[in-house]
C-alpha positions as a LaTeX table, in Angstrom:
\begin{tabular}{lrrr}
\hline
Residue & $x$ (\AA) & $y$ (\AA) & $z$ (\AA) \\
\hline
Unk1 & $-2.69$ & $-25.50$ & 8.43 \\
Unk2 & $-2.72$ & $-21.90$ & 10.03 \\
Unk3 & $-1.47$ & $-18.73$ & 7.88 \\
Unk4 & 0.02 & $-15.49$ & 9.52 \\
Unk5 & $-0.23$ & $-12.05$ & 7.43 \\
Unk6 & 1.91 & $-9.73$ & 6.39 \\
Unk7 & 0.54 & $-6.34$ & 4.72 \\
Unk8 & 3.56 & $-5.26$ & 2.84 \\
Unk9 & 4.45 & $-3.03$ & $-0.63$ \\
Unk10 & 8.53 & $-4.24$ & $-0.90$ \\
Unk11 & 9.32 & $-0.94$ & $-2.75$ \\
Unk12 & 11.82 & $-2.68$ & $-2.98$ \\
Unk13 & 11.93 & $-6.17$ & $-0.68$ \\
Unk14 & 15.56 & $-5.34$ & 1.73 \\
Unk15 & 16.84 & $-6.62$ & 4.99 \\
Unk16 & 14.39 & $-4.57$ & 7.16 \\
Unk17 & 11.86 & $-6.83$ & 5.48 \\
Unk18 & 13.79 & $-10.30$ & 5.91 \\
Unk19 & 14.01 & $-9.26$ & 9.61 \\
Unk20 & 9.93 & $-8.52$ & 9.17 \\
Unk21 & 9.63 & $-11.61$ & 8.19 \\
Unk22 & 11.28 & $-13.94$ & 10.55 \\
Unk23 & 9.62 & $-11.97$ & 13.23 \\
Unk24 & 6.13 & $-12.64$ & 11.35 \\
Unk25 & 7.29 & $-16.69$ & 11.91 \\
Unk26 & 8.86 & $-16.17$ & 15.25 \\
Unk27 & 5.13 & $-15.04$ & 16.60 \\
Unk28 & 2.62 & $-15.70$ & 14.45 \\
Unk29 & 1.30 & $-19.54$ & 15.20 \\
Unk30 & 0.99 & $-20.03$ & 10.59 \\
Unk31 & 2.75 & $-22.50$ & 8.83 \\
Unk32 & 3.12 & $-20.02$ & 6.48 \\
Unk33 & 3.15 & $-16.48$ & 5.49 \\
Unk34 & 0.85 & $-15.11$ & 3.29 \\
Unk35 & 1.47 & $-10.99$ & 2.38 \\
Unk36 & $-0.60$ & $-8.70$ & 1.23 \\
Unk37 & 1.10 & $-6.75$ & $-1.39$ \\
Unk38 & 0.35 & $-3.55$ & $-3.26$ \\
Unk39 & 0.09 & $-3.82$ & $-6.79$ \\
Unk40 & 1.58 & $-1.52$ & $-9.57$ \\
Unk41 & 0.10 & 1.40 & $-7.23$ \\
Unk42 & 1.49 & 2.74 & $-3.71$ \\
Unk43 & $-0.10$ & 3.84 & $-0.33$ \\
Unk44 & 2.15 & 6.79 & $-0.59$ \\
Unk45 & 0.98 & 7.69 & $-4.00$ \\
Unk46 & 3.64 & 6.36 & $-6.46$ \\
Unk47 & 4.27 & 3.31 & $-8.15$ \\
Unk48 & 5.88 & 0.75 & $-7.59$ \\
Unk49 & 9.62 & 0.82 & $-8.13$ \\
Unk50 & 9.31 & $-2.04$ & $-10.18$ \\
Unk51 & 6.39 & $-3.71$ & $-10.88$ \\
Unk52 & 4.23 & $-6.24$ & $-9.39$ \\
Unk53 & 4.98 & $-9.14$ & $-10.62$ \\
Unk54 & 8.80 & $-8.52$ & $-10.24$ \\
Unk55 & 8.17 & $-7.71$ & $-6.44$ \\
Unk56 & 6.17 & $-10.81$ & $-5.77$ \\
Unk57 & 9.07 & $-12.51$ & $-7.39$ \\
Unk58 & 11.50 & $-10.66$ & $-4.45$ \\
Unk59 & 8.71 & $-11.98$ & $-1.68$ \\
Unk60 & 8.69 & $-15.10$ & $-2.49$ \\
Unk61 & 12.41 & $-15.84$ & $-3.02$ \\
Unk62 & 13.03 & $-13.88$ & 0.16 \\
Unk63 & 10.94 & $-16.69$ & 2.06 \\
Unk64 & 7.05 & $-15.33$ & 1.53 \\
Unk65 & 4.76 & $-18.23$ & 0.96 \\
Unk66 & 2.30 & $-16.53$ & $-0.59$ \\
Unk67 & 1.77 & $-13.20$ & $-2.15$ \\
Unk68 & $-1.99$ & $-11.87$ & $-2.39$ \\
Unk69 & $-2.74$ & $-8.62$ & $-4.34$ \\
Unk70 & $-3.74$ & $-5.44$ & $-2.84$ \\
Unk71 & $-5.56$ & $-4.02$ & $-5.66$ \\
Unk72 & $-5.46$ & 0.07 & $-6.47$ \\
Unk73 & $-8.45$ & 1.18 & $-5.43$ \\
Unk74 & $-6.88$ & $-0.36$ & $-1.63$ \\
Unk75 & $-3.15$ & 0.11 & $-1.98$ \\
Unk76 & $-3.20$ & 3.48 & $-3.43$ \\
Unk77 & $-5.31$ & 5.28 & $-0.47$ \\
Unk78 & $-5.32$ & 6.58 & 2.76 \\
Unk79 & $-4.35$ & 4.32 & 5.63 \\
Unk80 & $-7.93$ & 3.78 & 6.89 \\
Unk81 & $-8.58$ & 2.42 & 3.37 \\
Unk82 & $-5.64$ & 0.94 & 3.10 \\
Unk83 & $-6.01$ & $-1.41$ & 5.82 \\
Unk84 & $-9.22$ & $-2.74$ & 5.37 \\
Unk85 & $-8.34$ & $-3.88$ & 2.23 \\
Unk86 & $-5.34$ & $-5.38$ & 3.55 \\
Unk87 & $-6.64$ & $-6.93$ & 6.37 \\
Unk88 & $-9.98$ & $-7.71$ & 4.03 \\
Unk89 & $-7.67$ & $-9.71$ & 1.76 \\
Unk90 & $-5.81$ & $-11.60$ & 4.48 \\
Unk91 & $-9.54$ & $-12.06$ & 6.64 \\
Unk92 & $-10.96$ & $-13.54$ & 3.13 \\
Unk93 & $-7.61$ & $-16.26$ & 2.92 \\
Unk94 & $-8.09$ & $-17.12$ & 6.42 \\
Unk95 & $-5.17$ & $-15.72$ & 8.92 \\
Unk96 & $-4.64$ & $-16.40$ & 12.34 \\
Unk97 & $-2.62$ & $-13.41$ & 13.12 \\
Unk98 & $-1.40$ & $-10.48$ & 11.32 \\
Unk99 & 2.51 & $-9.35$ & 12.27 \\
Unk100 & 3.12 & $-5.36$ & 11.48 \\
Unk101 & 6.30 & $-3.44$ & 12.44 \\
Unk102 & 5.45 & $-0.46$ & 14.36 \\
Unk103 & 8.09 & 2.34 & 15.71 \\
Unk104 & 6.36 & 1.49 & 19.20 \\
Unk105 & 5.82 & $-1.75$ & 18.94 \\
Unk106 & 3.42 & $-1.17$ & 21.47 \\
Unk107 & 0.48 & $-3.40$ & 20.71 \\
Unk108 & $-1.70$ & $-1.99$ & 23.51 \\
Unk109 & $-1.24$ & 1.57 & 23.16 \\
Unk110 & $-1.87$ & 1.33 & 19.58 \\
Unk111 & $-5.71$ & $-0.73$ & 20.16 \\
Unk112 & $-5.99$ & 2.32 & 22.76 \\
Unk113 & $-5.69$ & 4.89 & 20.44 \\
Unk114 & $-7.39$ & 2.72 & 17.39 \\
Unk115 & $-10.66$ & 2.33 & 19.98 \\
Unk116 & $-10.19$ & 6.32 & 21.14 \\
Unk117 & $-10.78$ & 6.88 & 16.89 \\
Unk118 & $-14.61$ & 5.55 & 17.60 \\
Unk119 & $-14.68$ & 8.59 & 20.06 \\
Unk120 & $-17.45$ & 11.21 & 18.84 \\
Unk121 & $-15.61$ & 13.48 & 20.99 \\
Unk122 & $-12.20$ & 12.29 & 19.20 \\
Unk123 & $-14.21$ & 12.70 & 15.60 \\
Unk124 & $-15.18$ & 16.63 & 16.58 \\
Unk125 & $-11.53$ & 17.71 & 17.79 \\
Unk126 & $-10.16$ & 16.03 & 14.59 \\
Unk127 & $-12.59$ & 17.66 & 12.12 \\
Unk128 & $-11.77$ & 20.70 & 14.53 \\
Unk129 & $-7.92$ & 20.63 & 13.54 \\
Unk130 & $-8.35$ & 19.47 & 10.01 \\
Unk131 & $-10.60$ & 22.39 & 9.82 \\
Unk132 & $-7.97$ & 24.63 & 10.78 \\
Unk133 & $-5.68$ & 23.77 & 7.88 \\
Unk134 & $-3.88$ & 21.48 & 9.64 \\
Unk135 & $-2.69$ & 18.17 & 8.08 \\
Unk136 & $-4.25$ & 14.62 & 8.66 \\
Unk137 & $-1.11$ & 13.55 & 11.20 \\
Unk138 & $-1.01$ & 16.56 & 12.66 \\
Unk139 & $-5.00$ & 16.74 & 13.49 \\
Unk140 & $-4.70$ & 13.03 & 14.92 \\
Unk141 & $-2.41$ & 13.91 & 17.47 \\
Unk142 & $-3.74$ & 16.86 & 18.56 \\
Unk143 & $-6.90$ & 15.40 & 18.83 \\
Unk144 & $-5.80$ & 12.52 & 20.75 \\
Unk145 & $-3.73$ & 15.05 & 23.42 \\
Unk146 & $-7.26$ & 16.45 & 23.55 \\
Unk147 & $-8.57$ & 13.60 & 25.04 \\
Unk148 & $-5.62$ & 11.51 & 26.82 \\
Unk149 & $-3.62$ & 14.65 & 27.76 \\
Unk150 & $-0.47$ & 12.73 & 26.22 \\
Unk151 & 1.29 & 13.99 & 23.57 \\
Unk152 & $-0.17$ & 11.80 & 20.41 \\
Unk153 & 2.15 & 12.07 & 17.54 \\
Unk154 & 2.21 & 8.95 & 15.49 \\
Unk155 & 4.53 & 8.19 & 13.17 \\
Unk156 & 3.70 & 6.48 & 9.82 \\
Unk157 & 3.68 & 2.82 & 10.44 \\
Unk158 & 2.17 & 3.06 & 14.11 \\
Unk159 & $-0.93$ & 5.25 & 12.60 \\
Unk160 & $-1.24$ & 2.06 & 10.10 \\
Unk161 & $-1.24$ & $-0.11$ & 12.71 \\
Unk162 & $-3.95$ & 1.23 & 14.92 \\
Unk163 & $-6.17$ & 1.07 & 11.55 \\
Unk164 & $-5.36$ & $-2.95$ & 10.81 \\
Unk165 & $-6.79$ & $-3.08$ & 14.58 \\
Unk166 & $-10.17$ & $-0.98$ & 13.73 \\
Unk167 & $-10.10$ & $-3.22$ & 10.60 \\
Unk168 & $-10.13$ & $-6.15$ & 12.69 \\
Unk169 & $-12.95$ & $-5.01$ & 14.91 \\
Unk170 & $-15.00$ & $-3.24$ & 11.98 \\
Unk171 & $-15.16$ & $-6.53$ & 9.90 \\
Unk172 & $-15.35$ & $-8.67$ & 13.15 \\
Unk173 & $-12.58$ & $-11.03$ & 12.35 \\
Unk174 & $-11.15$ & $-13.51$ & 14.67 \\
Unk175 & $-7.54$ & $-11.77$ & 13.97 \\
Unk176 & $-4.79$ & $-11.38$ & 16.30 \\
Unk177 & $-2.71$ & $-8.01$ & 15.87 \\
Unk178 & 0.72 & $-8.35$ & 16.70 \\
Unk179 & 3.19 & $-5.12$ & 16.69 \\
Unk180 & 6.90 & $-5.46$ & 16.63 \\
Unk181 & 9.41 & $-3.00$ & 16.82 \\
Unk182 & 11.00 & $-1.89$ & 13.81 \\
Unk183 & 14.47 & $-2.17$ & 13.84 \\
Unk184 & 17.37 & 0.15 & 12.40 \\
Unk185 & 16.42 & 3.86 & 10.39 \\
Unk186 & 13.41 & 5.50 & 10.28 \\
Unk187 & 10.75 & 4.75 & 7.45 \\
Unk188 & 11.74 & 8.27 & 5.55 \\
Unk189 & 15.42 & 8.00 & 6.60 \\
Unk190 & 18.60 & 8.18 & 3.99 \\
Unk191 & 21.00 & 6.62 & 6.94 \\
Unk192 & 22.37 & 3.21 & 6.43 \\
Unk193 & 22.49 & 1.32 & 9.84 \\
Unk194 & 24.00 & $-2.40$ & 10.14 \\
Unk195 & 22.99 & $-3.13$ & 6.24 \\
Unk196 & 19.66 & $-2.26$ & 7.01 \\
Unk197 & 18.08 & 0.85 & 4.97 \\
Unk198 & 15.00 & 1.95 & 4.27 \\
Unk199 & 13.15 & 1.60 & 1.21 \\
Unk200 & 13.46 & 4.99 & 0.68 \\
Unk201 & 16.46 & 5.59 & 0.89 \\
Unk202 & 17.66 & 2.38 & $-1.44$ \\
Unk203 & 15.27 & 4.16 & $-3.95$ \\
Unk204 & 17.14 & 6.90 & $-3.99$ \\
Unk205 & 20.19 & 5.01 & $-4.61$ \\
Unk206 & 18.81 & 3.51 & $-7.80$ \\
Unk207 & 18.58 & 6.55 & $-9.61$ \\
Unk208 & 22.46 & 6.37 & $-9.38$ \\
Unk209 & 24.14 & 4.46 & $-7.24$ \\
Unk210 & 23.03 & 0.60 & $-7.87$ \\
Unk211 & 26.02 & $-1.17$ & $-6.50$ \\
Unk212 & 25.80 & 0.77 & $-3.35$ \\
Unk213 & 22.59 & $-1.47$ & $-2.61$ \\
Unk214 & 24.21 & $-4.46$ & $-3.10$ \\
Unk215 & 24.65 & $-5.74$ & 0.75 \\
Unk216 & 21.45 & $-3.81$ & 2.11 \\
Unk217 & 19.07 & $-6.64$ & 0.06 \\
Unk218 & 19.20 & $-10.42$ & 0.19 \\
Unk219 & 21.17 & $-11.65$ & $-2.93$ \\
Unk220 & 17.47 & $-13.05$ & $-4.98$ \\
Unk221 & 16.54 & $-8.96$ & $-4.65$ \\
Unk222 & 20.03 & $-8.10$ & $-5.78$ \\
Unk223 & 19.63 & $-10.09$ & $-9.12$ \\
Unk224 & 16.14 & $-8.97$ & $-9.59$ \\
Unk225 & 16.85 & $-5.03$ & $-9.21$ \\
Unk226 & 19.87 & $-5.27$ & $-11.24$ \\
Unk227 & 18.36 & $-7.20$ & $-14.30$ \\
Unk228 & 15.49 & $-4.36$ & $-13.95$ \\
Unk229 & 17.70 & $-1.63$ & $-13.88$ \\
Unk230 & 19.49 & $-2.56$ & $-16.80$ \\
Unk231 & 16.33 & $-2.54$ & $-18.74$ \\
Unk232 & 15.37 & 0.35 & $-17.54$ \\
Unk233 & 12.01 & $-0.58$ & $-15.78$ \\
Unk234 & 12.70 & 1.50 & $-12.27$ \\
Unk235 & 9.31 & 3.39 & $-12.47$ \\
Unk236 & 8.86 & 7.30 & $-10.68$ \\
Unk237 & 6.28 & 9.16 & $-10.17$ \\
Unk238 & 7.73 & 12.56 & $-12.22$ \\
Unk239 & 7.92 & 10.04 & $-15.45$ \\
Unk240 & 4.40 & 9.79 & $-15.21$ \\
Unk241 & 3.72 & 13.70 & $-15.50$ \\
Unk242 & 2.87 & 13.69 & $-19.20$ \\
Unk243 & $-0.41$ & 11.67 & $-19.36$ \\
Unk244 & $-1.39$ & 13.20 & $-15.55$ \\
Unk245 & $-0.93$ & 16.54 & $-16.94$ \\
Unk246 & $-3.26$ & 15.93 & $-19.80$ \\
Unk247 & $-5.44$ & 14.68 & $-17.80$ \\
Unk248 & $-5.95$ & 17.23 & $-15.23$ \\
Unk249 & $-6.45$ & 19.74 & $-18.10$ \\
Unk250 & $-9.01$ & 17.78 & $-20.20$ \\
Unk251 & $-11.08$ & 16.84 & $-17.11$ \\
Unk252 & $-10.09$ & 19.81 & $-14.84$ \\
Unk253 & $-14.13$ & 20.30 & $-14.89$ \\
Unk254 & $-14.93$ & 16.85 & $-13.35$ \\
Unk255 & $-11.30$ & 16.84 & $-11.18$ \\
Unk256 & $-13.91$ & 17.15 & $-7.83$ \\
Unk257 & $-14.96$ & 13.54 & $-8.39$ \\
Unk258 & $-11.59$ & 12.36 & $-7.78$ \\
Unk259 & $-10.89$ & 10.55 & $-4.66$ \\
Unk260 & $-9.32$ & 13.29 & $-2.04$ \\
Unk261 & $-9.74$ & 15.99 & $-3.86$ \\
Unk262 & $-11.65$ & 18.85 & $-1.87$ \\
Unk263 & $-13.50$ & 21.47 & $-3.37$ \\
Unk264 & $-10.81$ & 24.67 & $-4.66$ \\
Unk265 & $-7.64$ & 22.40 & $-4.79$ \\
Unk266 & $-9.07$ & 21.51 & $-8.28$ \\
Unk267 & $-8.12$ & 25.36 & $-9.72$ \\
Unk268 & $-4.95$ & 24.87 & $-8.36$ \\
Unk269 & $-4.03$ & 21.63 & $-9.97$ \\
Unk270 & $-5.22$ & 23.03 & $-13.01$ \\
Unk271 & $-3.90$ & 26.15 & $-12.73$ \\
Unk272 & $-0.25$ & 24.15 & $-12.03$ \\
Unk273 & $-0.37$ & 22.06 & $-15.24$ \\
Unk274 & $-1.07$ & 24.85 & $-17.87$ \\
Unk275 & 1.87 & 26.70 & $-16.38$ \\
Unk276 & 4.67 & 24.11 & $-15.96$ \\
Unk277 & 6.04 & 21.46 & $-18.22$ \\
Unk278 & 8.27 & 20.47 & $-15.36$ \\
Unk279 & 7.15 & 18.08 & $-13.00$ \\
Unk280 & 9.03 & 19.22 & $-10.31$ \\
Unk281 & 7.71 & 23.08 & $-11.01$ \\
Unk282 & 4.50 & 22.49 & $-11.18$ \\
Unk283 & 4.61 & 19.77 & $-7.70$ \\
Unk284 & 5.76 & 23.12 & $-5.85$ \\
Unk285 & 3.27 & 24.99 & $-7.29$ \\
Unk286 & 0.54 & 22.82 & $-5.28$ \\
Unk287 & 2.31 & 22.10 & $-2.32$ \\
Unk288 & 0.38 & 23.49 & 0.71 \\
Unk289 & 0.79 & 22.89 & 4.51 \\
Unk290 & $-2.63$ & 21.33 & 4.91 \\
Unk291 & $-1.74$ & 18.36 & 2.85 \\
Unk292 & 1.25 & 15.70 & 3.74 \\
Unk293 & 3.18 & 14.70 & 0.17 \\
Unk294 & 1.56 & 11.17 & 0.51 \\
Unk295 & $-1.67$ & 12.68 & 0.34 \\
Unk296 & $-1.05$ & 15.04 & $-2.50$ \\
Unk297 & 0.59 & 12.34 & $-4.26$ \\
Unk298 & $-2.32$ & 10.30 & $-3.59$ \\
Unk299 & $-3.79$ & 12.84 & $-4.80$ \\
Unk300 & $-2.38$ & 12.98 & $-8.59$ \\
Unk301 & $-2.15$ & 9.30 & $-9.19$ \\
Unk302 & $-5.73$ & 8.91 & $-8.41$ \\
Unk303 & $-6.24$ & 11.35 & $-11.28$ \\
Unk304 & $-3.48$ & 9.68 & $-12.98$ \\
Unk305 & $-5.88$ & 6.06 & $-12.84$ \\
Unk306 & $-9.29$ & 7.78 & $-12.30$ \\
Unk307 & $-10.02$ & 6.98 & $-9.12$ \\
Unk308 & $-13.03$ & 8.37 & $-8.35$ \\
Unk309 & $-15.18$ & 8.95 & $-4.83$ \\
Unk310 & $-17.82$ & 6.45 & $-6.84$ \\
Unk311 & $-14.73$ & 3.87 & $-7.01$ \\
Unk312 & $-13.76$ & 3.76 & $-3.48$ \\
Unk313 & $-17.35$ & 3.72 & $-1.95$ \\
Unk314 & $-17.95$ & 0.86 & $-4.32$ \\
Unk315 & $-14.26$ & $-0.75$ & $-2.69$ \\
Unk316 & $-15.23$ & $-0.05$ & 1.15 \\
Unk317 & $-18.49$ & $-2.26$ & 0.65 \\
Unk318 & $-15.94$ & $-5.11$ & 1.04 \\
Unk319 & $-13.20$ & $-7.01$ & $-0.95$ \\
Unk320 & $-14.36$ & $-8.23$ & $-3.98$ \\
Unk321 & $-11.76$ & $-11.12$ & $-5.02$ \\
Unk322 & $-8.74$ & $-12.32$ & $-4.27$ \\
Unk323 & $-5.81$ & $-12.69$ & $-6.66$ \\
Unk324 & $-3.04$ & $-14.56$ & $-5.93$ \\
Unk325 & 0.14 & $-13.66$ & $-7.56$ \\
Unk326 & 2.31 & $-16.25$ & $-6.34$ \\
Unk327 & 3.18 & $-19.17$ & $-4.20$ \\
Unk328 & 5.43 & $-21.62$ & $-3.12$ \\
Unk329 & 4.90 & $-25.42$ & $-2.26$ \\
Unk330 & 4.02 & $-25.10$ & 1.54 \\
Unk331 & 1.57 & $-22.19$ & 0.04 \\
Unk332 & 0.31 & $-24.23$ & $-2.64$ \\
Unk333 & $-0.62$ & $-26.90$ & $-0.19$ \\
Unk334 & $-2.37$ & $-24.11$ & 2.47 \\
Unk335 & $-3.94$ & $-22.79$ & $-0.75$ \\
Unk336 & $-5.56$ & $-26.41$ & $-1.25$ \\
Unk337 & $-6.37$ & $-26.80$ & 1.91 \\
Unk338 & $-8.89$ & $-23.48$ & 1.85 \\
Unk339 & $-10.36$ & $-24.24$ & $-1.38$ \\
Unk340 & $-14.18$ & $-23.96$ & $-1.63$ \\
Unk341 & $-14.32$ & $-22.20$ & 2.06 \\
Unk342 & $-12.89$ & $-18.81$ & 1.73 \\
Unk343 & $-16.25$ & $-17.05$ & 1.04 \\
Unk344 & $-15.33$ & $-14.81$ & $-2.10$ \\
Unk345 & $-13.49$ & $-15.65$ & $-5.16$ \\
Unk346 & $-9.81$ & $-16.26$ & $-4.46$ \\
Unk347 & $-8.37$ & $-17.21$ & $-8.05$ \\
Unk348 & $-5.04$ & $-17.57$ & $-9.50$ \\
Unk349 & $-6.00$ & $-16.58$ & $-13.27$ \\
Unk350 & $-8.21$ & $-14.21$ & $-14.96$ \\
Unk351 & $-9.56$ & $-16.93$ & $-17.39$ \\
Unk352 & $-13.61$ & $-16.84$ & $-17.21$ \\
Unk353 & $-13.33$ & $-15.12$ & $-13.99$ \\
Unk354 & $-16.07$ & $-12.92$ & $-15.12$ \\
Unk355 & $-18.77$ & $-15.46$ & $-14.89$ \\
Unk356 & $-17.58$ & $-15.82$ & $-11.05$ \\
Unk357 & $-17.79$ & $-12.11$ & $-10.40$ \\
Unk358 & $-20.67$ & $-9.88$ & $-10.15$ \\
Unk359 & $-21.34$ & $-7.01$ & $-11.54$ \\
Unk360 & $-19.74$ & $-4.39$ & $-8.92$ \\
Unk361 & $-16.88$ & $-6.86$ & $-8.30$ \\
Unk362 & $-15.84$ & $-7.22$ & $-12.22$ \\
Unk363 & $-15.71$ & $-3.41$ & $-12.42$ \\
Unk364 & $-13.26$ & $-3.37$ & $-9.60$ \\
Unk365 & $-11.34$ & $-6.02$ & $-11.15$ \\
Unk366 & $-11.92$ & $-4.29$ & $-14.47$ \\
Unk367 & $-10.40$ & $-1.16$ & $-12.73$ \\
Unk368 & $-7.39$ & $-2.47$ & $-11.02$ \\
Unk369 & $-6.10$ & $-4.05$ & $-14.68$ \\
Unk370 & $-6.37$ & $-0.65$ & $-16.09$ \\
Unk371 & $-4.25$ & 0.82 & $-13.68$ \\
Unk372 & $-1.72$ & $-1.47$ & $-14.33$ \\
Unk373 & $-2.14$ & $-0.82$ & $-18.41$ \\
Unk374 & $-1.67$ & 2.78 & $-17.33$ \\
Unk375 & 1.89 & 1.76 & $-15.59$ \\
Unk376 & 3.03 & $-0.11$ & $-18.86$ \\
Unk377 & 2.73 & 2.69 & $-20.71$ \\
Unk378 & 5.25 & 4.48 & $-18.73$ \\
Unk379 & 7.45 & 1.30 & $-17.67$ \\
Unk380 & 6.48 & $-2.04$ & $-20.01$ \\
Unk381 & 6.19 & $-5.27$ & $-18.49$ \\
Unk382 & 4.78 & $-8.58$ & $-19.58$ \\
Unk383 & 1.13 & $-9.77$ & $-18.04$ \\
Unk384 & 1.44 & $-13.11$ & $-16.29$ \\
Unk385 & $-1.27$ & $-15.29$ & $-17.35$ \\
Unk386 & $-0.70$ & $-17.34$ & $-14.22$ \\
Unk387 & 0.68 & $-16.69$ & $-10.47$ \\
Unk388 & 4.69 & $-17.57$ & $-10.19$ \\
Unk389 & 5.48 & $-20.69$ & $-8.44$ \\
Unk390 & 8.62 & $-21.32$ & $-6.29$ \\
Unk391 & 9.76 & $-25.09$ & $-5.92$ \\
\hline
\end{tabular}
């Protein structure tokens, strides 16, 4: 059997993803689809509408065969990090060929650009920019006109996709990248084209509106959402403002070991949180123009889970584990078929799992679990012993 890969979040799972999907079938060579999803923490620094369990749940009833964890200290970073954990995770279960949307959906251009980021020259004009108080996105494609004399913005999903290619190539996997356009609104667009949305948008209309969602998700989603919403489990970031605001002022004199944060923008957090009860007061009060809102949101949750500089470098020495969160038949069956030859621990429950771990891999383990402790405080949810299975 052959797999294709999907890195995905489905915050929430909607009809942009279906299409995602059948496109990941259409041209990957797998018998099935495996995705790589975030856990209870985002790349754009929030969590996860609902949480993880719930939005394997929407995978797999929306036709994913099997849905692989992207721990924390992965899903909730930048998009260099990001993707080798996601393409780590997919490498380790044994993919033939990982299917991205892109707004290109230039596959070339994008392994130009990913092999121009090895550039020493390309390294100097971006620390150049960034030095100049310029934002991560905004340095990249300045530094890339630099070189190519092309104008080099890149939008979100097409700077993610030149990084699965470096991720590729850095871990030397026999991986095919395939880009495909991306098909209605933009990723941070509020428009509603041809029931297709983005996620962004259908977030939004959650906080009010949940009917209004109703035809831009397949009907599985629908029911999931709805029985959520009712309960009250939609998670945001601003609900999670109490405990990061007592955090940031009992450690504000250890905030510089945080992931991301640079030396100064520690004051200012702290500074931020003794003034404002408010989250939405005190998130203006550290805006600045050299950080994008992922990053500073990045930013906060990593103080949020205590995600440290110390935590990361111990994640980029390679993916630890595996944990599946859920399959269906055909996925059970690839599953079997990769037992025993995968290379690291791939494992479906946390029973005795430490005595297959080492030491640096049960911390991360140990760390990811927290995070999501830290998410039921705000939103509670019940810990699956054991990954779902769809018959």
């Amino acid at each position: 059997m052959k797999a294709t890969g999907v890195v995905v979040e489905y915050n929430p799972f909607h009809n942009g993803h279906r299409y995602h999907l059948e496109k990941a079938r259409e041209k990957g060579i797998g018998d099935v689809v495996i995705a790589a999803m975030s856990g209870d923490f985002l790349q754009r620094g929030e969590p996860g509408i609902i949480n993880r369990w719930k939005r394997a749940e929407m995978a797999l009833r929306s036709g994913v065969d099997i849905v692989a964890e992207l721990p924390a200290y992965y899903s909730n970073q930048s998009a260099e990090i990001f993707a080798r954990g996601a393409v780590g995770v997919l490498g380790a279960l044994g993919v033939s060929d990982i299917v991205f949307g892109s707004e290109s959906g230039e596959i070339e251009r994008l392994k130009n650009i990913a092999s121009l980021e090895e550039n020493d020259e390309f390294q100097i004009y971006l620390k150049e920019e960034l030095g100049r108080g310029s934002s991560y996105p905004t340095s990249f494609a300045a530094a890339i006109e630099k070189i190519t004399g092309e104008k080099g913005y890149m939008t979100p999903n097409d700077i993610l996709g030149t990084e699965y290619v470096r991720s590729i190539a850095k871990l030397r996997l026999n991986i095919n990248p395939i880009a495909i356009k991306r098909e209605g609104t933009g990723y941070h667009s509020h428009d509603i084209k041809d029931d297709i949305a983005s996620a962004t948008a259908i977030r939004k209309m959650l906080e009010k509106e949940m009917e209004k969602i109703k035809n831009l998700v397949p009907e599985p989603v629908y029911e999931i959402l709805s029985n959520e919403f009712r309960k009250k489990r939609c998670a945001w970031l601003h609900e999670f403002y109490p405990i990061l605001r007592h955090e940031i002022i009992l450690h504000k004199d250890s905030l510089e070991k945080i992931q991301d944060v640079e030396a100064g923008f520690e004051n200012r957090l702290y500074e931020a949180a003794l003034k404002n009860r408010d989250f939405e007061k005190f998130y203006g009060d550290i805006m600045t123009k050299r950080y994008t809102n992922a990053r500073i949101q990045r930013i906060l949750t990593h103080i949020l889970l205590g995600l440290t500089v110390k935590i990361t470098e111990k994640a980029k020495m390679g993916v630890p584990y595996v944990r599946i969160l859920g399959f269906n038949q055909e996925g059970g069956r690839y599953l079997k078929s990769i037992r025993g030859k995968t290379g690291i621990e791939v494992f479906t429950t946390l029973k005795n799992v430490s005595k297959k771990l080492s030491g640096r891999e049960k911390a991360l383990l140990d760390f990811n679990e927290r995070c999501s402790m830290i998410y039921t405080v705000i939103k509670e949810y019940e810990e699956r012993k054991t990954p779902i299975i769809i018959k």
